[in-house]
C-alpha positions as CSV (number, residue, x, y, z in Angstrom):
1,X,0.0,0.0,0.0
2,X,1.3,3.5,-1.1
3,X,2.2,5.8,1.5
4,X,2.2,9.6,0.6
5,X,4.8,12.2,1.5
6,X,4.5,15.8,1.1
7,X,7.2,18.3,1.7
8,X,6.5,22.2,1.7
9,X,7.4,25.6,2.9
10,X,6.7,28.9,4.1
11,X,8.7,30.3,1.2
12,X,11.1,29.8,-1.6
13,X,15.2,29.5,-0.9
14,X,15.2,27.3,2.1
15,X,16.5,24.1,0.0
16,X,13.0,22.3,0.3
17,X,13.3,20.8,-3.6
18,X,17.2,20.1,-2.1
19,X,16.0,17.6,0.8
20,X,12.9,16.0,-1.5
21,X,15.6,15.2,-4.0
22,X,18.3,13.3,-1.4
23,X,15.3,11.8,0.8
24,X,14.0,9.9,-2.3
25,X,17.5,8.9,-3.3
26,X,17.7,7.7,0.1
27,X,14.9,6.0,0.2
28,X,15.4,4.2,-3.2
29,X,18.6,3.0,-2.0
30,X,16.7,0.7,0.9
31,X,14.9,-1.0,-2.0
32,X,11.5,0.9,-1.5
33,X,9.9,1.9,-4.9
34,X,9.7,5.8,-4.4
35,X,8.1,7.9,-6.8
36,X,9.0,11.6,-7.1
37,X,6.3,13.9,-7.7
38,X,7.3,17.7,-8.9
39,X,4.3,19.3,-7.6
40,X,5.6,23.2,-7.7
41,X,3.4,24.0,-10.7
42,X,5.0,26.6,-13.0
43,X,8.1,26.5,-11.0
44,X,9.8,23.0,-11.5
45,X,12.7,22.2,-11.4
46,X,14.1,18.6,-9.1
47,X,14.7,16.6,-12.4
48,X,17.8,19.1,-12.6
49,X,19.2,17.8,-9.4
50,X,18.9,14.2,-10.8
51,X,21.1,15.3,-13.8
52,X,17.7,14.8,-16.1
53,X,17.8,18.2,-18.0
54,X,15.0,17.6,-20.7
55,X,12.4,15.2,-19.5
56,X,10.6,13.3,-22.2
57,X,7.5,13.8,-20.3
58,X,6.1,15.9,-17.3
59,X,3.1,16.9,-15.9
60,X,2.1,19.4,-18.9
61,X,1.7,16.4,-20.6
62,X,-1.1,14.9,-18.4
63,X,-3.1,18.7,-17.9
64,X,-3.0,18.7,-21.2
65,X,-4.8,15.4,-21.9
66,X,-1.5,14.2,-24.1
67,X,-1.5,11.1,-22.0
68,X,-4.9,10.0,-19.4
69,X,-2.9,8.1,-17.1
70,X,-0.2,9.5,-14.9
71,X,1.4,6.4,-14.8
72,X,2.6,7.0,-18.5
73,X,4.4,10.0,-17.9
74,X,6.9,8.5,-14.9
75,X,10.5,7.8,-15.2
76,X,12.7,5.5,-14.2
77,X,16.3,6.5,-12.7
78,X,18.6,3.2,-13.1
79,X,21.4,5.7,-12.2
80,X,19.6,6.4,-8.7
81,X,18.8,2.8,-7.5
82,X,15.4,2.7,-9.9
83,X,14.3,5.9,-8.0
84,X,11.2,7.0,-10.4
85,X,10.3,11.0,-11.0
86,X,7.5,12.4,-12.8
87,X,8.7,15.8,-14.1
88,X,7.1,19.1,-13.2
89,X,4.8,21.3,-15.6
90,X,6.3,23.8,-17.8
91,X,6.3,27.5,-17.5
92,X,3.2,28.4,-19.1
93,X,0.3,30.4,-17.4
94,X,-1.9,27.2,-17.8
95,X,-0.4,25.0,-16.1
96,X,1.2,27.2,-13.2
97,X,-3.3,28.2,-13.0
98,X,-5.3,24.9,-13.1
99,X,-8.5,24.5,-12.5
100,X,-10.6,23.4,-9.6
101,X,-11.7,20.7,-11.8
102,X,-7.8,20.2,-13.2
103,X,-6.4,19.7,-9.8
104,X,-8.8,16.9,-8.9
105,X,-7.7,14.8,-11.8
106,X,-4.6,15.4,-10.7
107,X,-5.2,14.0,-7.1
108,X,-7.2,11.1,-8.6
109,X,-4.1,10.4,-10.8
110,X,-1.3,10.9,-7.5
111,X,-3.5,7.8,-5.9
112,X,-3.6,5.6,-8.8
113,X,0.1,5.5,-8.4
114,X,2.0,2.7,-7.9
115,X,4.7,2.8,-5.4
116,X,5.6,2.2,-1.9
117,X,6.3,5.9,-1.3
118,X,5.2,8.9,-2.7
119,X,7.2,12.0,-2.5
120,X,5.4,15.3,-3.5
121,X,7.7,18.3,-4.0
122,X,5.0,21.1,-3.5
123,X,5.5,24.3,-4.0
124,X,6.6,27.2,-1.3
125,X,4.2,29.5,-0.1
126,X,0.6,29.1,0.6
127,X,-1.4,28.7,-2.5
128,X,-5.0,26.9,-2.4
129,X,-2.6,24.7,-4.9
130,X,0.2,24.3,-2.6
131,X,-2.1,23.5,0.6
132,X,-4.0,21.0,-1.1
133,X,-1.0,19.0,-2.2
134,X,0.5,19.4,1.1
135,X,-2.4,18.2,2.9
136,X,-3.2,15.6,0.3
137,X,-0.4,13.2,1.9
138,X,-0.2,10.7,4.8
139,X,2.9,12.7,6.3
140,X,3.9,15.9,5.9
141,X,7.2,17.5,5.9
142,X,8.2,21.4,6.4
143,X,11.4,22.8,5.4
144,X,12.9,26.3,6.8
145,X,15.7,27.4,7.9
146,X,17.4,30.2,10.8
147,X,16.3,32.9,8.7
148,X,13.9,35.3,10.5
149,X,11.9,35.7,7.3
150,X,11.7,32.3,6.4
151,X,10.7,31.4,10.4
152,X,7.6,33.8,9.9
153,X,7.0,32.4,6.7
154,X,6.7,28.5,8.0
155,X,4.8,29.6,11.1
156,X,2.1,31.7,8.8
157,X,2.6,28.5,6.6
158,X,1.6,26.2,9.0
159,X,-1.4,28.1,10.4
160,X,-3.0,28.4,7.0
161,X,-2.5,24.6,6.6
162,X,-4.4,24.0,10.1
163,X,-6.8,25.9,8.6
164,X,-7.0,23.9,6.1
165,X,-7.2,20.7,8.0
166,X,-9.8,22.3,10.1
167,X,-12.4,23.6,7.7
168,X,-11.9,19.9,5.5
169,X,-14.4,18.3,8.5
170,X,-17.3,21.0,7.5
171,X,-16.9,20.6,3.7
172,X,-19.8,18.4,3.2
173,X,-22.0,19.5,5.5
174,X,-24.5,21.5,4.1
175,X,-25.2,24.7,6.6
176,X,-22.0,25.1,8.5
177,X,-19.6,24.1,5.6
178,X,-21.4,26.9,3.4
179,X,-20.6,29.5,6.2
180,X,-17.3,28.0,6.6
181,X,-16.0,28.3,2.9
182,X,-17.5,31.8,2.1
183,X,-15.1,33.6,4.9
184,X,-11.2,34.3,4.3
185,X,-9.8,33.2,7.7
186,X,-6.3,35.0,9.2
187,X,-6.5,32.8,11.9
188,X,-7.7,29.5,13.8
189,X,-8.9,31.3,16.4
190,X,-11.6,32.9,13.5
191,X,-12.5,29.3,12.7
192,X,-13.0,28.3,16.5
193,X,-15.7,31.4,16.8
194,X,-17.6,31.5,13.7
195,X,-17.9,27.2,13.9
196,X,-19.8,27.5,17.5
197,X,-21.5,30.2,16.8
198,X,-23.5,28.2,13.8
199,X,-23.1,24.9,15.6
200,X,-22.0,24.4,19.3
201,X,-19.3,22.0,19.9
202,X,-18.2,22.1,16.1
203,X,-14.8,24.0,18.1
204,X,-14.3,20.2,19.2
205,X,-14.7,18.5,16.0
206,X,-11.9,20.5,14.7
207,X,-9.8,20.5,17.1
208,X,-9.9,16.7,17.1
209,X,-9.5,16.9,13.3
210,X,-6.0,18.5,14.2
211,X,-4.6,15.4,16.4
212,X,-3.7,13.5,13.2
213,X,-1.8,16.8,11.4
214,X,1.9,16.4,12.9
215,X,3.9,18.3,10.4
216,X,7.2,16.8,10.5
217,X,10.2,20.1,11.1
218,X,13.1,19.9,8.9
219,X,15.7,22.5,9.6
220,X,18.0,23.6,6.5
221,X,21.2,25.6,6.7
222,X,21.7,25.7,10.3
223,X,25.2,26.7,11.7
224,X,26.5,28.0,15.3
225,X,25.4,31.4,14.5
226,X,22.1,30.3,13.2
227,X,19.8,28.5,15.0
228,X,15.7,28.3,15.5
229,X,14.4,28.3,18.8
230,X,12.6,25.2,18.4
231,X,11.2,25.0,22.2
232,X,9.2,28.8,21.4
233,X,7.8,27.3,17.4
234,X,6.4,24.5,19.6
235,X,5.0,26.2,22.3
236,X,3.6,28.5,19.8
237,X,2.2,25.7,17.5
238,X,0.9,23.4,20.5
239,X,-1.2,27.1,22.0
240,X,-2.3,28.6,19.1
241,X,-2.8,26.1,16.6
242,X,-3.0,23.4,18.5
243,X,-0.7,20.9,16.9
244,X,2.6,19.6,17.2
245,X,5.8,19.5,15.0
246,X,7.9,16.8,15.7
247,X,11.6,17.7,14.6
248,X,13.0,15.3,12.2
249,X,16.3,16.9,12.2
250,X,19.0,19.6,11.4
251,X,20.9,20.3,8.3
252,X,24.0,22.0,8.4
253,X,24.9,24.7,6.3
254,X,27.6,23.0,4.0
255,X,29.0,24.4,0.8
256,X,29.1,21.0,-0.8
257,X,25.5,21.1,-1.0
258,X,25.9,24.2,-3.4
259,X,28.4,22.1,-5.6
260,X,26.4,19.1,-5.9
261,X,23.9,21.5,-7.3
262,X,26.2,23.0,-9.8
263,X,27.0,19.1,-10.9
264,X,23.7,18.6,-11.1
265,X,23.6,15.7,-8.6
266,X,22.1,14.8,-5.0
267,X,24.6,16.2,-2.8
268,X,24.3,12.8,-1.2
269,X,25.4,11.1,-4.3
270,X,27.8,13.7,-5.1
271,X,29.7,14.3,-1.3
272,X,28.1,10.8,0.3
273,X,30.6,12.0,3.5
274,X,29.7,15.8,3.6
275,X,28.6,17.2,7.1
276,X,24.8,17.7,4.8
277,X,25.0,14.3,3.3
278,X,25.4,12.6,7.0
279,X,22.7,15.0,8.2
280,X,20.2,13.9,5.0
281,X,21.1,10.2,5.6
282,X,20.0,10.5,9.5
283,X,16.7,12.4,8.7
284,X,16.2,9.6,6.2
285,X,16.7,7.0,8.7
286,X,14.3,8.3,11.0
287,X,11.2,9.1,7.7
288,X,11.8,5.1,7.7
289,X,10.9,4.6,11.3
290,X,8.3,7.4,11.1
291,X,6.7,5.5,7.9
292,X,7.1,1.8,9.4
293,X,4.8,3.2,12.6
294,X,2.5,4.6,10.1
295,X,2.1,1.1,7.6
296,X,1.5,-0.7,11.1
297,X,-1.5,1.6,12.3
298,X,-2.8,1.8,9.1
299,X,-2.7,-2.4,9.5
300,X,-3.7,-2.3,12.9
301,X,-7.7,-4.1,13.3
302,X,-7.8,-1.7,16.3
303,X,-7.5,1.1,13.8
């Protein structure tokens, strides 16, 4: 059974396409099938990392109806230990712009997939598009790094993507999910009032709709004189947004991740003993636990 795996961020330049790319190298390399997924529509660009400069087919190809099945249009790496990647949509208004109805297909095509991982490269920022893929998965995974900017950036990240998980309970219900979808929310707190005040204990439902979002925190680029104060995001998360985010590790800032980009390879391909390629390979090791856990509740008859 596939198991989906989305990794965002608050903004662009904190290396997020740079970790998807190593962890589902790394992955590959444990004999799991892993599928790459270039999901930053109008902005893609992880088949460079693999050295694969003109794909033969991407995702412009299934918007466009060139091919029904998204199976058609993935490719396999023999170079990367059979790691598959289905290329990114070009650079055309279209495609960076689909449709309500365009995105759907596109879902419906992501779990039709064959694979024992799924790794979606979504795109930074927080687009309706980018949420949707990022919530789409069974895990998800957020990228920053020390920079004050890019700290606000994750945080106001992750409170539109609580939002996102909260208002998904209320979608189908008639009266409250009406209400729900016709305001443009800043903040949970919003959600909280405006959900009791059209049906009391609906502040309940959602918050028990939050237990199962546990955003994974990747940190990118850290050093001595840059560092997150991990302890105040969670605190922060855990009061006002009630969730958590679990840290999955730290990546230090290494300037042999730069020229594995400039080779155009994985810096864990590239520089397998760099200070970032260690770091990568323990972040990988503990997605495998993470994943395992997940594969046994999702098997569990108590479940």
């Amino acid at each position: 059974m596939t198991i989906t795996i989305s990794i965002g961020s608050g903004k662009g330049g904190t290396g997020k396409t740079m970790v998807a790319a190593n962890i589902g190298l790394l992955l590959a390399r444990t004999g799991r099938r892993v599928c790459v997924v270039d999901l930053d529509l109008g902005g893609a660009d992880i088949h460079i990392l693999y050295g694969l400069f003109r794909p033969e087919f991407g995702l412009t190809d299934f918007l466009n109806r060139k091919v029904a099945d998204l199976g058609d249009i993935v490719q396999t790496l023999d170079a990367f230990g059979g790691l598959q990647i289905i290329a990114g949509s070009g650079d055309t208004l279209r495609t960076a712009n689909i449709s309500f109805q365009e995105k759907h297909r596109l879902l419906r095509g992501l779990s039709s997939l064959d694979a024992d991982v799924l790794l979606l490269d979504v795109g930074a920022g927080g687009s309706y598009h980018a949420l949707d893929f990022f919530m789409f998965s069974d895990i998800q995974i957020c990228v920053t790094n020390p920079e004050p900017t890019a700290i606000l950036d994750f945080y106001n990240f992750l409170q539109l993507a609580t939002i996102r998980q909260a208002l998904s309970g209320f979608l189908s219900q008639s009266e409250i999910g009406k209400a729900l979808k016709e305001r443009n929310f800043q903040t949970l707190t919003e959600v909280f009032a405006l959900a009791d005040e059209i049906q009391p204990g609906a502040r309940e439902k959602i918050q028990q709709s939050l237990t199962s979002f546990n955003p994974l925190l990747v940190t990118n680029m850290a050093g001595a004189n840059a560092t997150i104060n991990k302890l105040g995001l969670r605190k922060l998360a855990a009061k006002y947004l009630g969730i958590s985010i679990p840290d999955l590790g730290e990546i230090p800032y290494d300037t042999a991740v730069q020229e594995s980009v400039r080779a155009y390879l994985p810096v864990c391909e590239y520089f397998p003993k760099a200070p970032a390629s260690l770091a990568l390979a323990d972040i990988s090791a503990k997605l495998e636990r993470v994943i395992d856990l997940f594969n046994r509740k999702r098997l569990s008859p108590d479940r």
